[in-house]
C-alpha positions in Angstrom: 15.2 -8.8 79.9 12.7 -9.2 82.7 10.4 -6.3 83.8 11.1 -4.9 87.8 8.9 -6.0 90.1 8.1 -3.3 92.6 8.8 -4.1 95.9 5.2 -3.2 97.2 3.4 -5.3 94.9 2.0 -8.5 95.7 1.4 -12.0 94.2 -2.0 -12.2 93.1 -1.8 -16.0 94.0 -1.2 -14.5 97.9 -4.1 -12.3 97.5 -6.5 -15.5 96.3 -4.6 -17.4 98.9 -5.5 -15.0 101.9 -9.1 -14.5 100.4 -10.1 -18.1 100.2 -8.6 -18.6 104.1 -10.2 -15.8 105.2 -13.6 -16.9 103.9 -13.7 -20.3 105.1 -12.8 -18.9 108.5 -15.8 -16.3 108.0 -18.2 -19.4 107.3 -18.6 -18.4 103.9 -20.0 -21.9 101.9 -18.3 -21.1 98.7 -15.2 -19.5 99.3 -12.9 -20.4 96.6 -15.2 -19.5 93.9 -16.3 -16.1 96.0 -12.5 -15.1 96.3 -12.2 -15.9 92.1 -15.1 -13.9 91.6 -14.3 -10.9 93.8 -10.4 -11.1 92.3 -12.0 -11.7 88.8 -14.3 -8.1 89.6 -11.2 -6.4 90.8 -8.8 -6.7 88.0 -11.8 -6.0 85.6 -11.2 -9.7 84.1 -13.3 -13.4 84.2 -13.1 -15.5 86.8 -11.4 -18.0 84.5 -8.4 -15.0 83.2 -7.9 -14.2 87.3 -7.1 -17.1 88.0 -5.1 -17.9 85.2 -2.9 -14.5 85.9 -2.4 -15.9 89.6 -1.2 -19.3 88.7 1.4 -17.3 85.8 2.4 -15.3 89.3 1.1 -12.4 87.9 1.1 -9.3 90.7 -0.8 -6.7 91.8 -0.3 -2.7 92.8 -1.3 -1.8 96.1 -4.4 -0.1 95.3 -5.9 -3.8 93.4 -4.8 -5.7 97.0 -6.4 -3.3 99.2 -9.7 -3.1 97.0 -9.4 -7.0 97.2 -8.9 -7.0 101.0 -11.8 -4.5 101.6 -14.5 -6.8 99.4 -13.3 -9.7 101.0 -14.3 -7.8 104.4 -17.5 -7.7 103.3 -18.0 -10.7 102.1 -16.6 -12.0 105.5 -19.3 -10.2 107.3 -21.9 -12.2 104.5 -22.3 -9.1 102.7 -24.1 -10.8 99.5 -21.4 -11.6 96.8 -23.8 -9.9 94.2 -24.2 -6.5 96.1 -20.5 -6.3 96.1 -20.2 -7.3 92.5 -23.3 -5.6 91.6 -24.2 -8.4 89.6 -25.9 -11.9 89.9 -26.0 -14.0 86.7 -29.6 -15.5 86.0 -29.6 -18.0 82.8 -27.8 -16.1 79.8 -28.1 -12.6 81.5 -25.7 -10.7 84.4 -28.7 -8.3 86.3 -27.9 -5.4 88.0 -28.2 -6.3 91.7 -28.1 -3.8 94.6 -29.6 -3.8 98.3 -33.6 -3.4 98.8 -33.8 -6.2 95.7 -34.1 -9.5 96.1 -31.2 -12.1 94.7 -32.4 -14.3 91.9 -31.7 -17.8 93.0 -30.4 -21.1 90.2 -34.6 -22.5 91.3 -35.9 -19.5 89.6 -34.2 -20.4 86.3 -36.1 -23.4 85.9 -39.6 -21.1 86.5 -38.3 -19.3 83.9 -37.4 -22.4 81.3 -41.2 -23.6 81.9 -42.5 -20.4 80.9 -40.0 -20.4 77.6 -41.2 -24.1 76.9 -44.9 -22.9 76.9 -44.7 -20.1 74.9 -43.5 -22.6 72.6 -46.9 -23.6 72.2 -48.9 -20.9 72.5 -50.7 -20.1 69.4 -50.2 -16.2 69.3 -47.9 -14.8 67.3 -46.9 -12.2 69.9 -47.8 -13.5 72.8 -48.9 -11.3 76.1 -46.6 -12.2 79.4 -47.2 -10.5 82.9 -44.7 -11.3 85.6 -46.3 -10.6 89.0 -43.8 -8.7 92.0 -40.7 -9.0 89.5 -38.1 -7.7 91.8 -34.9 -7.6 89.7 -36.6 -8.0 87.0 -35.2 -11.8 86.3 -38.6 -13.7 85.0 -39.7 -11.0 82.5 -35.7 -10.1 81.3 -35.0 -13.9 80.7 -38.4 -14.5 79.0 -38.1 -11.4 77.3 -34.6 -12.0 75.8 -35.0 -15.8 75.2 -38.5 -15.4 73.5 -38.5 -12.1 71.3 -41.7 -12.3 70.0 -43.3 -12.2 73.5 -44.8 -8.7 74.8 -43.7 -8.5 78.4 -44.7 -7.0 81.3 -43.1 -7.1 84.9 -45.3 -5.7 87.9 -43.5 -4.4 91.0 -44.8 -2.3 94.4 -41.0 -1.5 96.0 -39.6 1.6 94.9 -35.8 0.2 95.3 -36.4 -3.2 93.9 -38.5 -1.7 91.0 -35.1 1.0 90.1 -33.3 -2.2 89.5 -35.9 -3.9 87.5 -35.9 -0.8 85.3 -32.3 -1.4 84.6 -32.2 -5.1 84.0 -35.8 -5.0 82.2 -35.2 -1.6 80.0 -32.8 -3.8 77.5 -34.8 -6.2 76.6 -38.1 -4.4 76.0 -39.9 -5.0 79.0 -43.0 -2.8 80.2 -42.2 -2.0 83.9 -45.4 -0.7 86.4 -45.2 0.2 89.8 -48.2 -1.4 91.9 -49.5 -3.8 93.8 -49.8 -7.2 92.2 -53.1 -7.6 93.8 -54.4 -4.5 91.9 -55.8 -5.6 88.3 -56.8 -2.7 86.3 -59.9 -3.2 84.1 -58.2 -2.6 80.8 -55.9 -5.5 81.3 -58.7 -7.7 82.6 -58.1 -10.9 80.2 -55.7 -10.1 78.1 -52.2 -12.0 78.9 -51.7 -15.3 77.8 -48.8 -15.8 80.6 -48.4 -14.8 84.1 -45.5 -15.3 85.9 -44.6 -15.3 89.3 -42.0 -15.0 92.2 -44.0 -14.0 95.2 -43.1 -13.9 98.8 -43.6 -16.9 100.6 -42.0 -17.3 103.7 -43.9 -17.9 106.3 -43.7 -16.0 109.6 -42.4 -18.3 111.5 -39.4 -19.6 109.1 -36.6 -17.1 109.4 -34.0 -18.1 106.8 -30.7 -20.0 107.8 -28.6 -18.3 105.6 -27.3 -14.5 106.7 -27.0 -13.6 103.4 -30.8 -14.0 102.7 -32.0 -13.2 106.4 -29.8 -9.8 107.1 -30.3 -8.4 103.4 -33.1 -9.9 101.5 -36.0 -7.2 101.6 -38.7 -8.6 104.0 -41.1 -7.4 101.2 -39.7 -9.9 99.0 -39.6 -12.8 101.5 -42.4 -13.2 103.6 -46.0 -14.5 101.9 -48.0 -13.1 104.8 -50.6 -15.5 107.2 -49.8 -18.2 109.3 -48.4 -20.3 106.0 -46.9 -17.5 104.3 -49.3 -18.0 101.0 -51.0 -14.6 101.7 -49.3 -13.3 98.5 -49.3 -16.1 96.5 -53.3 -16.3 96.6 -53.3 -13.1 95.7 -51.0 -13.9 92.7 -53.2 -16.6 92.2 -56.5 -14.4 92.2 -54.6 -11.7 90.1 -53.6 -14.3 87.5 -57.2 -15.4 86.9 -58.5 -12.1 86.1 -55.2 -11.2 84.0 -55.6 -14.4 81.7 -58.0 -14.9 78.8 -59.4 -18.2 78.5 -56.8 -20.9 77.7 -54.1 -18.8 79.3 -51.4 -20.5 81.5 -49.4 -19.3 85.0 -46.6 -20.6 86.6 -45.9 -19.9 90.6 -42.8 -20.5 92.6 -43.5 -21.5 96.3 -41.6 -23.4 99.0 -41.6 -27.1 98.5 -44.0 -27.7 101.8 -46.6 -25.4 100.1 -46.9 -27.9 96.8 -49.5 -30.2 97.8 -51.5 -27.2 99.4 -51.6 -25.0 96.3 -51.8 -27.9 93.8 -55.0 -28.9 95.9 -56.2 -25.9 95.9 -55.9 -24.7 92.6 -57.1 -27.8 91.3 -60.5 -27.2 93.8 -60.6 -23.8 92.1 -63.3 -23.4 88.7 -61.3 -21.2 87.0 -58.7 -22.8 86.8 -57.6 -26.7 84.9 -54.7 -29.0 84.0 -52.8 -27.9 87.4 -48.9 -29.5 87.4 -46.4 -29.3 89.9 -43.1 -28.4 88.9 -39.7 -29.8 90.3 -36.3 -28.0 90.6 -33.0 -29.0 89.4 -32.8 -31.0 92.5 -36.0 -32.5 92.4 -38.2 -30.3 95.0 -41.4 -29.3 94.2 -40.6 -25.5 93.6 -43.7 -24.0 91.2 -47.1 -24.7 90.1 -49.0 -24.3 86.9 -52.4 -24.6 85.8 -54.8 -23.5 82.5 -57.5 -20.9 82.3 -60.8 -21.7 82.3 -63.6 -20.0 80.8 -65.6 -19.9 83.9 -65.0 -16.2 84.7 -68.7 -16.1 86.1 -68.6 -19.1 89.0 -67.4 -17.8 91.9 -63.6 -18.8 93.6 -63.1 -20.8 96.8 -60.5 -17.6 97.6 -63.4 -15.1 97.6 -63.8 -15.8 100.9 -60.1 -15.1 101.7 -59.0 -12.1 103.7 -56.0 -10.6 102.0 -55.4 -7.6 104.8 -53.5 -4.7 103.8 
């Protein structure tokens, strides 16, 4: 005996049918997989079980379609897939994502797998790691949940980014502060083996292409500051060698035109040795490392550096 099917419920297949249309007409890159996801979010499943349950011709009540319609809306308008999901997945973890933070991108993961490969190596058995302007918190969570041992600590200045850093970081042990990155205190004046970092980069003149990042990507979070947006990243730069004992290693993420510049520069620098540049899964050059030297006393070609406000 076969169950009723109510006259006003409809084919979840013609829900992922209308949403994937609708997408592609909104521009949107990836609509398929946006219009599994958002189905996936409604019906409380994974993406994989939606889409299974449409192709059995599993159907919907009205209230699922309309929730469906309205997040397909927004996406439409390039409303960020992870501010309607509230999520964005960032190596093993799902972080809680919301606007005023910024979205973790797939580039970021492979900051993060340097970091876990060098810890590997470091000769502490706990291990101090600072992650400079952490934002949601990705860097410090993924270190923190991939390399126990490691104390972590995640630095952040925006009040809305650093609530969702607090929720993503609080599971995994993490010490959140609110402040500037640029601000050192004394007390923690060489003593991290690791620092991290995200920073702003953008620089003035490169607005993004994609609305997603452009209308809802916190400013804050995007642009470096100066003519060559690296404002922030020479601070991160200057933070990391007062942060770091001698021996101890950072990692930076930058645009790929601001490789050779840094690389040069940090290999110019005293305190700092064995700079590398670091490629993406596609191949850019995305990050840049380098050692701590013990040459706390000669003075930095950044001294001279304005960093404004």
């Amino acid at each position: 005996m076969t169950a009723e099917v109510s006259p006003t419920q409809v084919s979840l297949e013609d829900l992922l049918r209308d949403a994937v249309g609708r997408l592609r007409d909104a521009g949107v890159p990836s609509a398929r997989v946006d219009a599994e996801i958002l189905l996936a979010h409604v019906l409380g499943e994974s993406r994989g079980r939606a889409a299974a349950l449409a192709l059995a011709g599993r159907r919907a009540d009205p209230e699922t379609a309309e929730r469906l319609r309205s997040l397909v809306d927004e996406r439409a308008r390039r409303v960020p897939l992870q501010h309607l999901t509230g999520l964005a997945p960032f190596r093993g973890l799902e972080l809680r994502i919301g606007p005023g933070v910024f979205i973790p991108r797939p580039e970021t993961e492979q900051v993060a797998q340097a970091a876990l490969d060098h810890l590997q190596c470091v000769r502490v058995s706990r291990p101090r790691v600072i992650d400079l302007g952490t934002g949601s918190g990705a860097l410090a969570a993924a270190i923190a949940a991939e390399h126990p041992a490691a104390e972590v600590h995640a630095v952040e200045l925006s009040e809305q980014a650093a609530a969702w850093a607090r929720v993503n970081l609080e599971p995994h042990g993490v010490t959140l502060h609110r402040q500037d990155l640029r601000e050192v205190p004394a007390e923690w004046e060489a003593t991290f083996d690791v620092v991290v970092s995200n920073p702003p980069y953008i620089p003035p003149g490169m607005v993004p292409t994609e609305v997603e990042v452009r209308e809802h990507d916190p400013e804050l979070a995007l642009y470096g500051g100066g003519p060559d947006g690296l404002q922030v990243p020479w601070a991160v730069v200057d933070s990391a060698a007062a942060l770091l004992s001698a021996g101890g290693w950072m990692i930076m993420e930058h645009a790929e035109v601001q490789a050779a510049t840094i690389a040069a520069r940090l290999a110019e620098d005293p305190r700092f040795a064995q700079v590398r540049t670091h490629q993406d899964l596609t191949g850019r050059d995305r990050a840049t490392s380098a050692v701590r030297t013990d040459t706390a006393a000669r003075p930095s070609p950044f001294d001279a550096i304005d960093m404004g406000e």
